[in-house]
N, C-alpha and C positions, 0 to 999 in steps of 0.2 A: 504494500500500500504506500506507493511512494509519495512523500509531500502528507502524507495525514501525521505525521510528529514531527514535531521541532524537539531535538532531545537538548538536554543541559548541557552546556560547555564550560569548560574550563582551560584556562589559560596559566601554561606552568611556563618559568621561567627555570631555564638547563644551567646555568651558574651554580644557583642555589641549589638545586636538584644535586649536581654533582657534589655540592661540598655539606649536603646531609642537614639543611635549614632548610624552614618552611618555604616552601617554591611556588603555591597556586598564589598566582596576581589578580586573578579575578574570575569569576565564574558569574554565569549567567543560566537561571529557572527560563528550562525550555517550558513550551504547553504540553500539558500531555492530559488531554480530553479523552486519547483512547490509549492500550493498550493492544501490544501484539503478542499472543502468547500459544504455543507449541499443543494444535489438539489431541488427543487423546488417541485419534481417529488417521490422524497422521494429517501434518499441513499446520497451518499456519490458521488460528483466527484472531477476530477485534474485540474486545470486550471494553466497555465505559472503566474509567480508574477513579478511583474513592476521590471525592475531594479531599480529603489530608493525606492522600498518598501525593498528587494530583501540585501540590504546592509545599512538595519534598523535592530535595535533592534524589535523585533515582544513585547516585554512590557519594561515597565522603571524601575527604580534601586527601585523607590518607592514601585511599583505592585511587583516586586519579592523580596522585604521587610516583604509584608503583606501576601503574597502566605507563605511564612518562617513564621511567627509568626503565620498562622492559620495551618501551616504542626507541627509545634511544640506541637499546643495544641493539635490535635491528638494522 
């Protein structure tokens, strides 16, 4: 379903990243009105997402820490 999410972004900075200091400079609450999630049946479906899921972060400053240090060593 392409274009139905805008997901969260964050933005690490590889300085700090390298020398083991807080690295995310800013992050930004994508929408996320629906969810994609793996069916039972095999495939892909949409389901609506909880409002307080909905206006969370979907990972933390930590996980898109380590997501960056394993994007880097690629």
């Amino acid at each position: 379903v392409q274009g139905a999410v805008n997901p969260d972004e964050f933005y690490v900075y590889k300085p700090a990243l390298r020398s083991g200091h807080q690295a995310v400079l800013r992050r930004t609450l994508g929408s996320k009105a629906i969810r994609m999630v793996y069916d039972v049946e095999g495939g892909v479906r949409t389901e609506d997402v909880e409002p307080e899921m909905a206006h969370r972060f979907s990972i933390t400053d930590a996980e898109a820490e380590d997501l960056a240090r394993q994007a880097v060593t690629i």
